[in-house]
N, C-alpha and C positions, 0 to 999 in steps of 0.2 A: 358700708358693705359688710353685711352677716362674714363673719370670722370660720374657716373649713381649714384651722390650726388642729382642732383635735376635739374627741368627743365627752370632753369632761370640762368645756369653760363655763355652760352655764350652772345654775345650781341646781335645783331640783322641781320633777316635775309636779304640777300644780296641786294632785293629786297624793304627794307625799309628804309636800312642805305644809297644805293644809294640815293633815294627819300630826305633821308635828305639833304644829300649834293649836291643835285641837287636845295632846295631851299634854302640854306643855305645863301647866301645873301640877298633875298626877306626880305621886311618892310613887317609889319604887325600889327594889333592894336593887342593889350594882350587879356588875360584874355579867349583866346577860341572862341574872339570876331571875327575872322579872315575869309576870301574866304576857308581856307582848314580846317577847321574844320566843315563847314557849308559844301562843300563837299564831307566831311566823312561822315556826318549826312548824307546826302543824299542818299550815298551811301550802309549804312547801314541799314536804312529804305527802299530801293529797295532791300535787301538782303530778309528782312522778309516779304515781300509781294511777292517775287519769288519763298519763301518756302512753300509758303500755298497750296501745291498739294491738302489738303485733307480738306479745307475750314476751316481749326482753328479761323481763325480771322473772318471768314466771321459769324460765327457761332455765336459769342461772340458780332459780331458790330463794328470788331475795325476795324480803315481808317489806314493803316502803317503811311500814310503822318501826321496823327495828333499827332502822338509819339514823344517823347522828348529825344533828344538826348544830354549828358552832357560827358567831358573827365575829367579823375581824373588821378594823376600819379601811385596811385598805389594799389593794393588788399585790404588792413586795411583799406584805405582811401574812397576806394568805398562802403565798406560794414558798415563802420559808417555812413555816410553821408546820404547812403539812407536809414538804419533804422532811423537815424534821424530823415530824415524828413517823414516818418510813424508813430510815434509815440507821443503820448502826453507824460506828464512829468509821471502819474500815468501809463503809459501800459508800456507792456512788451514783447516779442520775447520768441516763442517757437522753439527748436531747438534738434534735434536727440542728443546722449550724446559725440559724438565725430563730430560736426559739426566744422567748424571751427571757428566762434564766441565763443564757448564757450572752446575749446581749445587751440588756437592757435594765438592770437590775446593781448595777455595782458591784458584781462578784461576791451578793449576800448569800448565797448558798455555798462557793467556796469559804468565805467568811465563817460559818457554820463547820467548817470540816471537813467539806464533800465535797469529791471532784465531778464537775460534767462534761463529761465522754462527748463525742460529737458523731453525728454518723454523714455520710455525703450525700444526704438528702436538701433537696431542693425546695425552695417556700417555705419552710416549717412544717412538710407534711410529713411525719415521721410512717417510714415503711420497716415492713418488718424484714425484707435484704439488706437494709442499711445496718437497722439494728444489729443483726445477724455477725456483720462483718463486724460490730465493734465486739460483740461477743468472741467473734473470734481470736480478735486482735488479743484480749484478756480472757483467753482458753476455758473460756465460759465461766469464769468467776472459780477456777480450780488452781489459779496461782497466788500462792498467801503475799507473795514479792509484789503485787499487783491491788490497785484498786477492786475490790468486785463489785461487779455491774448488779443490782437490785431495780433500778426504779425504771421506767419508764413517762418524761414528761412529753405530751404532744398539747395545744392548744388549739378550741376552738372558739372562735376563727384564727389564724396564722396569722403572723404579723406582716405578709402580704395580701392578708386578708383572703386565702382560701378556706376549705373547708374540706374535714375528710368525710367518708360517708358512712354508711352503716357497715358496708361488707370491711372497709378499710378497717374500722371498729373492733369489729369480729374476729379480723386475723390478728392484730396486736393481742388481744385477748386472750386466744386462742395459744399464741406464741409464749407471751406473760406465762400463761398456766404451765405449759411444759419447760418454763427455764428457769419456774421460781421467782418470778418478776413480779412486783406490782407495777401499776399505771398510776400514773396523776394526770388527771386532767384539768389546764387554766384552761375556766370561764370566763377572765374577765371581761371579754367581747362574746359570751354566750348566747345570747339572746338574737343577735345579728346573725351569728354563725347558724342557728337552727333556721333563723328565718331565710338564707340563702335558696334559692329555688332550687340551686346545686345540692344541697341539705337533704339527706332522705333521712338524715337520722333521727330520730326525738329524745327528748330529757332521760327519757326510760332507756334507751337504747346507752346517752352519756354515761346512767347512772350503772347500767348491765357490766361495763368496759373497762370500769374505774374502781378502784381498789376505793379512793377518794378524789372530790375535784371540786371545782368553785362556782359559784352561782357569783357574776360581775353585777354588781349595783353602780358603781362609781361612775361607770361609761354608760350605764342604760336608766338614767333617772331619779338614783337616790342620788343625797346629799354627797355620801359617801357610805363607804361599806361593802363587804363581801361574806355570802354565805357559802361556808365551807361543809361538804355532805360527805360521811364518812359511811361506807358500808363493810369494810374490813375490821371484823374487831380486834385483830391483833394491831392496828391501827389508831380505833380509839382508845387505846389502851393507854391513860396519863397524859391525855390529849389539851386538856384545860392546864397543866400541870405546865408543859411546854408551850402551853401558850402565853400561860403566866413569865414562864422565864424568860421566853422571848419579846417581853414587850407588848403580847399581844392581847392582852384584858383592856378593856375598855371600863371606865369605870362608870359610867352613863350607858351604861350597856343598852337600855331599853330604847335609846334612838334609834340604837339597827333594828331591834323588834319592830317598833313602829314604822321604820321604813318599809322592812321587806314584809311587813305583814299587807301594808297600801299594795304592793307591786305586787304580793300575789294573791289580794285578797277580791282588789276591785279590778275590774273588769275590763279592758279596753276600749270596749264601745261605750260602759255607764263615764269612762273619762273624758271621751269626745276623740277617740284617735282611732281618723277615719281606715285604717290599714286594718282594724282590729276583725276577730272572725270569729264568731258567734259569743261565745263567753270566756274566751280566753283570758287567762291572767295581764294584768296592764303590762305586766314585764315583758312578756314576748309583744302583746302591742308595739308598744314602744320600738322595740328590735326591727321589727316588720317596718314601720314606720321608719326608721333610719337606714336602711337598705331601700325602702323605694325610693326614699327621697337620692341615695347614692345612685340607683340605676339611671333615675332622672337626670342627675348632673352629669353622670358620664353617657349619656344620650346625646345632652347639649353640650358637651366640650368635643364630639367627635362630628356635632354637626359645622361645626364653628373649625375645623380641619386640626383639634388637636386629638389625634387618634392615634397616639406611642403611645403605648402604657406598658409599665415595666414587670406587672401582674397580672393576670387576668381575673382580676379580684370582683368576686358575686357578692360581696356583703356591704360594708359604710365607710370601708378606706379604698379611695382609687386614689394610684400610681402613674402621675403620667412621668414619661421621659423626655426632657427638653433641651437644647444644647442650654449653655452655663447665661448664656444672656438672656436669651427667652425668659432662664428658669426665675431668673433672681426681678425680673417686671410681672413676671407671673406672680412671684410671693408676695413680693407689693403691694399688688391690686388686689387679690382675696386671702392675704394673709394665711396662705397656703403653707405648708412644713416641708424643709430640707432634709432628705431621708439617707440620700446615698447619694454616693458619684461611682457611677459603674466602669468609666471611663476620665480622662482628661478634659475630655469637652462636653460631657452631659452630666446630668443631677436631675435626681428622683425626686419629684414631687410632691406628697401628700395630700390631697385634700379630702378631708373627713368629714360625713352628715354625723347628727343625733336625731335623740329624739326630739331634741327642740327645733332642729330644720324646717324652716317652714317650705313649702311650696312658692311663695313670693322667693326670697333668698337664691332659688335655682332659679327664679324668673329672673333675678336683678344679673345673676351672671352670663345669662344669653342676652340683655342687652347690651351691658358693657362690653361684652363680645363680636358683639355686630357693630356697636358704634367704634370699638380697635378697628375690624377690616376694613370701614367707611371712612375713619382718620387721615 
C-alpha cells in the first residue's frame, strides 16, 4: 500500500533527478555562486512577472528583475534565516497559534532571540483582528519593557491545509504598511496552496504581500531545497552574510540551481503531468497534481462513510477525525500520520498526496475500503 505519511518520502521528480545527473560532472564555484543558480533565479523571477495578470506588482512598484533570489537546503532553514534577517534583537514575529514556527520547528526562531506572539486565530489563517489585538496587547510596539511586534508570518498552505486569498492578502498588507510591519510568507506547501480552487491568489499577488517569502521545493519535487525571494531591500541587506552564519550556505550550491531551474524551467505538460495547463512551470504542475489527487482521495474516504474531517482542507493534506481505535487501524492500513487528539477519544489523522501520488494509490484505497465494509 502507497504510504499518505507525508509529502516529502519520495525523492525527486523524474524531471529533476535527470537534470541532476545530467550535470553531475560539470565544475562549478560553491556557495550558490554558480551559472545554474543564477538561471534559476532568473527563471523564477520571470515566473512572477508572468503571473501578474491583474497588475499586483505593478500596483505596489515592484520590477521582478530587482528581487533577490537565495537557495537554502531546507524549510527550518528558510524560515530562520529570513526572520533573521527582519528582525532586530528586541522584535518579534506574530504568528496564527498553529503556524508553523511556533509549532513545529523546535523553538529555532526563539533559539535565534525572537519571541512569537500568537494571535487567536483559527487554522493558521492569520487575520488582521487577531493581529490587531496582539498589537494591542504590546501597545503597538511603544513599550521598550516589551517585545515589539515587527514581523508578520502567515503560510500558504496552513498546516490544516487552507489557503488565504487575495483580498485576505491585501489587508495584511495594507495593515503591515500602516504599523511598520513586514510579512513573511512560508511557501513550503506553495505550489499546492496556489493550486487550491479556493486560491484566487497568484505568485504575483504572494510576491505583492511579502516583504519576503519561500518558494517550497522539498514537498513539491526536488530532492530538497527552498528558494527564498526577497523584495524588501532593507531585507536583503547582509542576507548571504546571515545565511553564512546561520548554517545556511550550501557548499554544492548548484544542486539547488539545477533543481529549481528543472521546476521552473520545464514545463508540466513536456514532463508528462496530466494536471498541467498550457505551459506552466512543472513546479505548479506538480502542486496541481497533488491536490487533485487529495480531492480524489477525500471523495473516496467520504464515499466509503468516512466523512469527519477536522479541516476543511482544499489543497494535499486531508484531516479526518476518528475515535482513538478507528484511528490507530486507520494508520496501519495506509500509513497515515497522527496529528492531534482534539479530545480523549478522537485523533486527527493525516493523510497527505504528492506529486508522486498516483491515480492507482487512490484506486488501491477504495478497494481496501470496500473489501473493510464486506469483512
Amino acid at each position: 500500500m502507497h504510504s499518505f505519511r507525508n509529502d516529502y518520502m519520495e525523492g525527486a521528480h523524474p524531471a529533476v533527478l535527470d537534470a541532476l545527473v545530467r550535470t553531475n560532472a560539470e565544475q562549478h564555484p560553491g556557495y550558490t555562486e554558480d551559472a545554474w543558480c543564477e538561471k534559476a533565479r532568473r527563471a523564477i523571477k520571470r515566473e512572477i512577472a508572468r503571473s501578474d495578470e491583474r497588475g499586483a506588482l505593478s500596483e505596489r512598484g515592484i520590477d521582478a528583475d530587482e528581487l533577490d533570489v537565495e537557495f537554502v537546503a531546507g524549510g527550518t532553514m528558510a524560515n530562520l534565516v529570513s526572520i533573521a534577517a527582519c528582525l532586530r534583537p528586541h522584535e518579534c514575529a506574530i504568528a496564527a497559534p498553529d503556524g508553523h514556527i511556533n509549532v513545529h520547528e523546535t523553538g529555532a526562531i526563539e533559539a535565534c532571540g525572537h519571541k512569537v506572539l500568537v494571535t487567536d486565530d483559527a487554522d493558521g489563517l492569520l487575520s488582521v483582528a487577531g493581529v490587531d489585538d496582539v498589537m494591542k496587547e504590546h501597545l503597538y510596539g511603544s513599550n521598550f519593557h516589551m517585545v515589539k511586534p515587527r514581523l508578520l508570518y502567515l503560510s500558504i498552505a496552513t498546516e490544516t491545509g487552507l489557503v488565504p486569498t487575495a483580498a485576505d492578502l491585501r489587508s495584511l498588507r495594507a495593515y503591515a504598511d500602516e504599523h511598520d510591519l513586514l510579512i513573511f510568507i512560508d511557501g513550503a506547501r506553495l505550489a499546492c496552496g496556489l493550486a487550491s480552487q479556493r486560491c484566487d491568489a497568484s505568485l504575483a499577488d504572494v510576491c505583492a504581500a511579502a516583504d519576503i517569502f519561500t518558494i517550497g521545493g522539498t514537498k513539491n519535487g526536488a530532492l530538497f531545497g527552498e528558494a527564498i525571494v526577497i523584495r524588501n531591500r532593507d531585507v536583503m541587506r547582509d542576507f548571504r552574510f546571515i545565511m553564512k552564519q546561520k548554517g545556511a550556505v550550501t557548499a554544492k550550491g548548484r544542486l539547488l540551481g539545477v533543481q529549481f531551474d528543472a521546476l521552473f524551467s520545464t514545463t508540466g505538460a513536456q514532463a508528462g503531468v496530466e494536471e498541467a495547463i498550457g505551459d506552466e512551470p512543472l513546479y505548479f504542475s506538480l502542486g496541481r497534481h497533488a491536490v487533485a489527487a487529495a480531492m480524489a482521495l477525500r471523495e473516496t474516504l467520504v464515499r466509503h462513510g468516512f466523512d469527519a474531517f477536522a479541516s476543511d482542507s482544499s489543497t494535499n493534506q486531508q484531516f479526518l477525525l476518528l475515535d482513538n481505535e478507528r484511528a490507530r487501524a486507520f494508520m496501519r492500513l495506509f500509513d497515515a500520520d497522527e496529528i492531534a487528539h482534539p479530545d480523549s477519544d478522537h485523533t486527527v489523522v493525516r493523510m497527505t498526496c504528492s506529486w508522486a501520488t498516483r491515480k492507482e494509490d487512490v484506486e488501491a484505497v477504495d478497494r481496501e475500503l470496500a473489501r473493510m465494509e464486506t469483512a
